[in-house]
N, C-alpha and C positions, 0 to 999 in steps of 0.2 A: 660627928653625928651624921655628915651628908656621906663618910663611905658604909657606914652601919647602915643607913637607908636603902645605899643602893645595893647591899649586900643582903638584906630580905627583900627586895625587889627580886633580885636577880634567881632566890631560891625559890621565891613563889610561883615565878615565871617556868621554872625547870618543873614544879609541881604539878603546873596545871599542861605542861606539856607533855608529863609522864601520863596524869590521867588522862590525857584526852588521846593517849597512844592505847592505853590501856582497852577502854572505852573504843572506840576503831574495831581493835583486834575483836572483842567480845561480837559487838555487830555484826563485825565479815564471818568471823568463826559461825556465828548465830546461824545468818544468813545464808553460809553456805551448805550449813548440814542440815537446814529446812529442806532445801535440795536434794539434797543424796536420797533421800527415802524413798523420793516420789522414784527418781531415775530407776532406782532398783525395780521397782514394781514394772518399769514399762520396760526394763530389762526381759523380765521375766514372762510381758505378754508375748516380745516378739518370738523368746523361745516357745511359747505354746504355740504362735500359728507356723511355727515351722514343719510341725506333725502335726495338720486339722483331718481329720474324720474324711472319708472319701466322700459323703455328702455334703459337705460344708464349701461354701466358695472360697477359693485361696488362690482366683488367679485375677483378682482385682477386677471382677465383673463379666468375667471371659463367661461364666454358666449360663447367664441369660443368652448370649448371644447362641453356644453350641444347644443348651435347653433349644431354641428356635429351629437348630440346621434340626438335630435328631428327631425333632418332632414330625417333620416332613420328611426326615429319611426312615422315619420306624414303620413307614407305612408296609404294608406287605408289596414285596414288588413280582410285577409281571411284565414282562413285555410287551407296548403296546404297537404291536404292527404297522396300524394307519399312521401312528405318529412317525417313527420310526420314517416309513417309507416318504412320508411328506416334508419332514426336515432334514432325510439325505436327496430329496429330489431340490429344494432348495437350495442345499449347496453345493449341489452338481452341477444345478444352472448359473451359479454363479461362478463358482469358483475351477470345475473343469479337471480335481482334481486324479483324475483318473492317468490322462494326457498331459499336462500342466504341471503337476506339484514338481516333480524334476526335470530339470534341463538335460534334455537329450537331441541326439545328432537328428532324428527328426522331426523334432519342433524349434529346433535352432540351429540354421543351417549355414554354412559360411555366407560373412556378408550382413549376417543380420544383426540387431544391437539389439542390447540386454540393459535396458534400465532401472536403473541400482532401485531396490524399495524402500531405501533410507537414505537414499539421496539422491530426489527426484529426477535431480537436474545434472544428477553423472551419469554419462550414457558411455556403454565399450561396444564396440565392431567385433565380432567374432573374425577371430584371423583359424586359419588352419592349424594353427598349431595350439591356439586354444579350443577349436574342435576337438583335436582328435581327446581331449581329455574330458570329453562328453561322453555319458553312456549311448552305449549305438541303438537301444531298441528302447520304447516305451517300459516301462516295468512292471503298470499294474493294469493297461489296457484289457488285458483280455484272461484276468481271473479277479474272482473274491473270496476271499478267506469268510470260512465261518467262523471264527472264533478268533479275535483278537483281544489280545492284551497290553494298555496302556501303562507303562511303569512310571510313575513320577519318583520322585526322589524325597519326597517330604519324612519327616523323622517318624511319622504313626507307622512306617514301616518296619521300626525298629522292635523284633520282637514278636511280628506280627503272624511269624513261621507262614507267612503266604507264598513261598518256594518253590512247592510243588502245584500251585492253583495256578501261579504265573505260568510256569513251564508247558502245563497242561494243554493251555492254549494253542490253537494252530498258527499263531503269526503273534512273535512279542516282539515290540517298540520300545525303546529302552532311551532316555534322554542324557545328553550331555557326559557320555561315557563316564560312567557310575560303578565303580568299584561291587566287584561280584564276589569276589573269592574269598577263602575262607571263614569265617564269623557270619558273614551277609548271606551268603549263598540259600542256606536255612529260611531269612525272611525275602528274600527278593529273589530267587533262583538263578537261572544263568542263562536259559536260553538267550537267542535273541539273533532277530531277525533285520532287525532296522536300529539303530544308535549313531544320535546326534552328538556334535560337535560343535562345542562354540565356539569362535576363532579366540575368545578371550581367557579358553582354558589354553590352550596353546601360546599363545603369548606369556601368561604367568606359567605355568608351570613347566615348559617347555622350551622358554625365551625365544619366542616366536620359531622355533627351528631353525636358526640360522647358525648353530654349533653344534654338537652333539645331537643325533638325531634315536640314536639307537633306545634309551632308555624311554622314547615315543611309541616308536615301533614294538617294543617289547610287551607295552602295555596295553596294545590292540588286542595280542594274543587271544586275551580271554573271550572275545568276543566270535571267535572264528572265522565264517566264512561271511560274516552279517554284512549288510549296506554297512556304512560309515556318512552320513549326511550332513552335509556342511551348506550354511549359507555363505557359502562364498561373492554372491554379486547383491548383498542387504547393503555394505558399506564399502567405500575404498579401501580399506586397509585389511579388509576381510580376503579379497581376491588373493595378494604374495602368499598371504599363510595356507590359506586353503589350500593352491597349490603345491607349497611344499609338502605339506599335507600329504597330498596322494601321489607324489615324487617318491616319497619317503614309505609310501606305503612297496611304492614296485620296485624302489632301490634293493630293499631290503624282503624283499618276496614273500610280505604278511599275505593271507588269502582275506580280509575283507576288502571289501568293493567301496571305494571313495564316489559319491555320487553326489549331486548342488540340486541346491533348492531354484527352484525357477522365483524369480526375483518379480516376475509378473502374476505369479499363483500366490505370492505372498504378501502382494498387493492386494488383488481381490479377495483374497480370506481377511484381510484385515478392515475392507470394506465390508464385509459381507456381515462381521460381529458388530462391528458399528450399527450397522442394521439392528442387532440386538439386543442392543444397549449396552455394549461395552465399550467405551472411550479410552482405554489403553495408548500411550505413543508408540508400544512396540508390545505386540502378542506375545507370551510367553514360549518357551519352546513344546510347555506340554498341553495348551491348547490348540497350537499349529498339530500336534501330533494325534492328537485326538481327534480335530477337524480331517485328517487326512484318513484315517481308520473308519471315522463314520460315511467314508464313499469307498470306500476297500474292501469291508467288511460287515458280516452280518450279523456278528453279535459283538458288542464293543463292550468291553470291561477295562475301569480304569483300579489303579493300585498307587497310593502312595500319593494321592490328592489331597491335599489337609493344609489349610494356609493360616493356622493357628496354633498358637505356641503350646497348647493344652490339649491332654487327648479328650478326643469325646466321651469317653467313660473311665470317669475318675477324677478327670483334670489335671493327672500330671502333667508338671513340665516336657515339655518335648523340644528336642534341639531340629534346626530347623530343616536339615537333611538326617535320612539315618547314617551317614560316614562321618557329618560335620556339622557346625554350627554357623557358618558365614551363611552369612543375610543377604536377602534377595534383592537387586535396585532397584524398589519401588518407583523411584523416578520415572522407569520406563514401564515397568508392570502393574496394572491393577490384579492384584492376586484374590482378596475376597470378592469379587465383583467376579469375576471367570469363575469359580467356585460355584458363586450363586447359579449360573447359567448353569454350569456343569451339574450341580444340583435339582435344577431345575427338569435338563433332560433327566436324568434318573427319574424323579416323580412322573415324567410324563411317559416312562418305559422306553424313551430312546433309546438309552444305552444304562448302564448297569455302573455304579460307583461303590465299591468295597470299603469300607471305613472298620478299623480294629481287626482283632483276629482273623484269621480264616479257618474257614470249617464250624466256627461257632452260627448258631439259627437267628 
């Protein structure tokens, strides 16, 4: 009798274990295919806002902000003279950049010291032999261009067929040697007058020059016979490369002209925005380039200014150069805030900011 007991114990037990497997399975299966339906649905919103309407927002709140820039940039523009003349006389007084902006044999003479503008407290003696790699004469003491053109590099140039507007200009400024040739050429043109250099494209892409220099030198070409500007004396590490820099430019008998930024003109520009409300730790290269046009020149257009990832009409995506998409080191740049200013002189007729096509009213 007691193994008959324990032998419907034992079945009832496997009973209630089978249902209560059974039971389980139903639940989860239940439970999970409440799920699934909803998933689908939001499957299928993400694919609608991937094609929204060119009026609809689809850059995660960017239209309020650009709605705000175009409203102030849709005004009709004219240039306004008094302004103009009164905020290039302000930073002429301050900043000096006629005489100043480059280091030449006669505002730094042997004997004298050059303190770094990013490192306050490094100071070099000019020896003679980093003399003679000074330019010998002023450059922009004793003209001004009427018509210059500012190129930044931001991606609303992609497309922009602004080519021929660039070009047209009497003196083009071109940042951080930016690929011109073929595909580009169309929206960014080629001239070019003046092109910077940052020590830290030479370092990556060139491995500081300290091997192979030819594929550097080759890639000058496009640029002709333009200045080449480098801040060579903003940081230590900046001066070996700069130099080779312009070693490499007359080893190898490219015709542009290797020229430094005066390390004391780069200071007071950067006092002088501060003045303006911009708190930057390091001024970007294409406000430094813009500040240096509005004492040079008498009508200032900039191209390729847009510090957002959406265009202003449409709101497509936009990568953040037109060659590339590597992102800018905010750490050291305030990019919308220089914008705004930049924006600002536009509205007040200092100088002239292009945004979208050219040639369109």
């Amino acid at each position: 009798m007691r193994g008959q007991h324990l032998k419907s114990l034992f079945s009832c037990t496997l009973t209630v274990l089978f249902l209560g497997t059974l039971l389980t399975t139903f639940i989860w299966y239940t439970s999970n295919d409440s799920h699934v339906e909803p998933h689908r649905v939001s499957t299928q919103k993400k694919t609608e806002k991937r094609a929204p309407s060119v009026s609809s927002d689809n850059c995660n709140g960017c239209s309020k902000v650009i709605d705000k820039v175009l409203e102030q940039y849709s005004q009709t523009w004219t240039k306004q003279e008094e302004n103009y003349k009164k905020f290039r006389s302000q930073l002429n007084a301050k900043c000096h950049g006629f005489n100043k902006a480059i280091v030449t044999q006669a505002n730094t003479p042997v004997g004298s010291k050059l303190v770094y503008d990013g490192e306050k407290k490094k100071v070099l003696q000019v020896t003679p032999e980093l003399f003679s790699t000074f330019a010998k004469a002023p450059l922009f003491s004793n003209k001004t261009w009427d018509t210059c053109a500012v190129v930044g590099n931001g991606g609303i140039l992609t497309n922009s067929s602004c080519g021929n507007t660039i070009d047209s200009a009497q003196f083009v400024i071109r940042c951080n040697l930016p690929p011109l040739e073929n595909e580009f050429r169309t929206h960014v043109g080629s001239k070019t007058d003046i092109v910077t250099a940052n020590p830290s494209i030479l370092l990556e892409k060139y491995g500081a020059l300290l091997g192979r220099r030819r594929p550097f030198a080759e890639s000058l070409k496009i640029y002709g016979n333009s200045m080449l500007l480098l801040p060579a004396f903003s940081f230590g590490h900046n001066t070996p490369v700069s130099l080779r820099a312009l070693y490499t430019v007359e080893d190898f008998g490219i015709p542009v002209r290797p020229i430094f930024f005066n390390p004391e003109y780069l200071h007071s520009l950067a006092s002088f925005w501060r003045s303006q409300g911009l708190r930057a730790v390091r001024l970007s290269t294409g406000i430094i380039m813009v500040s240096l046009a509005l004492e040079i020149c008498t009508n200032v257009h900039l191209y390729g200014f847009w510090p957002f990832s959406n265009h202003p009409h449409g709101f497509q995506p936009l990568t953040n150069h037109y060659y590339d998409d590597r992102q800018t080191k905010k750490k050291f740049h305030a990019m919308p805030v220089e914008f705004d200013l930049l924006l600002r002189l536009h509205s007040q007729g200092v100088l002239r900011l292009h945004l979208g096509q050219c040639g369109e009213k």
